[in-house]
N, C-alpha and C positions, 0 to 999 in steps of 0.2 A: 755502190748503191747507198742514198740516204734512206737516213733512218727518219720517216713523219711522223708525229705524234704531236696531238692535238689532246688538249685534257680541258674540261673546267677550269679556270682562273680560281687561286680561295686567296684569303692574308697572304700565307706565306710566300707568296708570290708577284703581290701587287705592288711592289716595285718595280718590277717587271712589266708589267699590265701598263703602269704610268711611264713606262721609257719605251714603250711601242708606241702609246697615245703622242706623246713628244714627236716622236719620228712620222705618223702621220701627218701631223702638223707642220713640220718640218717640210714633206713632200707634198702638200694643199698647200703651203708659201700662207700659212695660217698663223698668229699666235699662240703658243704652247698655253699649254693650261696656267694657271695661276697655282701658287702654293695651297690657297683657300681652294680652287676647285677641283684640287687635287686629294685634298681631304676627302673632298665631298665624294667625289667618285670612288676614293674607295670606301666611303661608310654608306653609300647606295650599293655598292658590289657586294661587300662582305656584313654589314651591318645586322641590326636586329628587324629594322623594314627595306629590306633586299626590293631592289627597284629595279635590274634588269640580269642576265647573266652573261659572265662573260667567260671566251676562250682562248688558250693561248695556244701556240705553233710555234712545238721545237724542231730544229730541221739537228740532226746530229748532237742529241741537249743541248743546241745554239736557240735560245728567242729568236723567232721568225717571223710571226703576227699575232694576230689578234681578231675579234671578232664581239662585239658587243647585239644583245637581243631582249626585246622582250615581246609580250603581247600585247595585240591590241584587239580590237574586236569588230567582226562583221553583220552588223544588222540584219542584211539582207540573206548571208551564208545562214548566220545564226550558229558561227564558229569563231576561235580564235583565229587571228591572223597572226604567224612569229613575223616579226619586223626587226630586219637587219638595220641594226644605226650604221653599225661602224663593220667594215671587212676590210683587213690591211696589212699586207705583205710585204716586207721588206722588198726592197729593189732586187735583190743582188739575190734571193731565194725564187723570184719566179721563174717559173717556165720549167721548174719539179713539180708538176702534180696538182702542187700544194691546195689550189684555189678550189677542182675537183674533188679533190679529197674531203676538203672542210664544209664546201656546198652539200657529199653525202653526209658529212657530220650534222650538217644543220634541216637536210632533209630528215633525217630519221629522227630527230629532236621533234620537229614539227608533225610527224605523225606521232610519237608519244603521246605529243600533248592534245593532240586530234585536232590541229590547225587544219583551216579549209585551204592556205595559199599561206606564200614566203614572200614578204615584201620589203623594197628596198629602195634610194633613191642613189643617182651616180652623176658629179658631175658630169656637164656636157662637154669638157674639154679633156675629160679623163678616156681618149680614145682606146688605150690598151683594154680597160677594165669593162667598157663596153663590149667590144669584139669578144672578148670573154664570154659575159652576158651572153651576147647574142650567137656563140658556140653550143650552150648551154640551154637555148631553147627559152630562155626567157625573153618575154614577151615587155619591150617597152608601153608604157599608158601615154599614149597622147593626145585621148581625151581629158583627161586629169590633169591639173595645176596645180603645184606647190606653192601654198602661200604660208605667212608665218607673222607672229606677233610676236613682237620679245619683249618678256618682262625686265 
């Protein structure tokens, strides 16, 4: 039987946190973070102006993933929304639980904080992580388009 545990990311940790982020990157065939936005991530995580929260997934005290959140807001709810940036699991750790598990971690997070809904965006070609998804009862938007401006 493994052992899950999912805790809050703090300092002590956040090299950790940045060698998950690496390994995402790695599996999106993305560029790894830079040394500079690797600062930055963690003095947004752990800092004095904390910009979102983050968690980590040990399977056996092995790092296993990770999870990056913060909120954002629903005019119309006239509630928080918790918005998953980042959810991400090691390869070689799926298919224990883990993603169930961390989803009620992040459900019960979001009624703490009295969120109206959990939202997220998934590549299109990430078919595993979909089927997930759509086990789990969440509901794709495809009336909604994600666009983006980068500074």
């Amino acid at each position: 039987m493994n052992k899950i545990v999912i805790l809050p990311a703090n300092k002590s940790n956040g090299k950790t946190f940045l060698t998950l982020i690496d390994a995402l990157a790695d599996y999106e065939k993305l560029k790894r973070p830079t040394s500079a936005a690797k600062k930055r991530l963690l003095a947004d995580a752990f800092g004095k102006q904390k910009r979102f929260d983050a968690y980590l997934i040990f399977v056996n005290d092995i790092p296993a993933g990770y999870a990056i959140i913060f909120e954002t807001y629903s005019s119309f709810l006239a509630k928080p929304t918790l918005y998953l940036e980042d959810i991400f699991i090691l390869p070689e750790y799926r298919r224990l639980g883990i993603g169930k598990k961390f989803f009620d971690v992040l459900l019960k997070e979001a009624r703490k904080r009295k969120c109206g809904r959990i939202e997220w965006t998934v590549l299109d070609w990430n078919t595993p992580a979909i089927n997930f998804y759509n086990k789990l009862g969440a509901q794709q938007m495809k009336e909604w388009l994600l666009y983006r401006v980068v500074m």
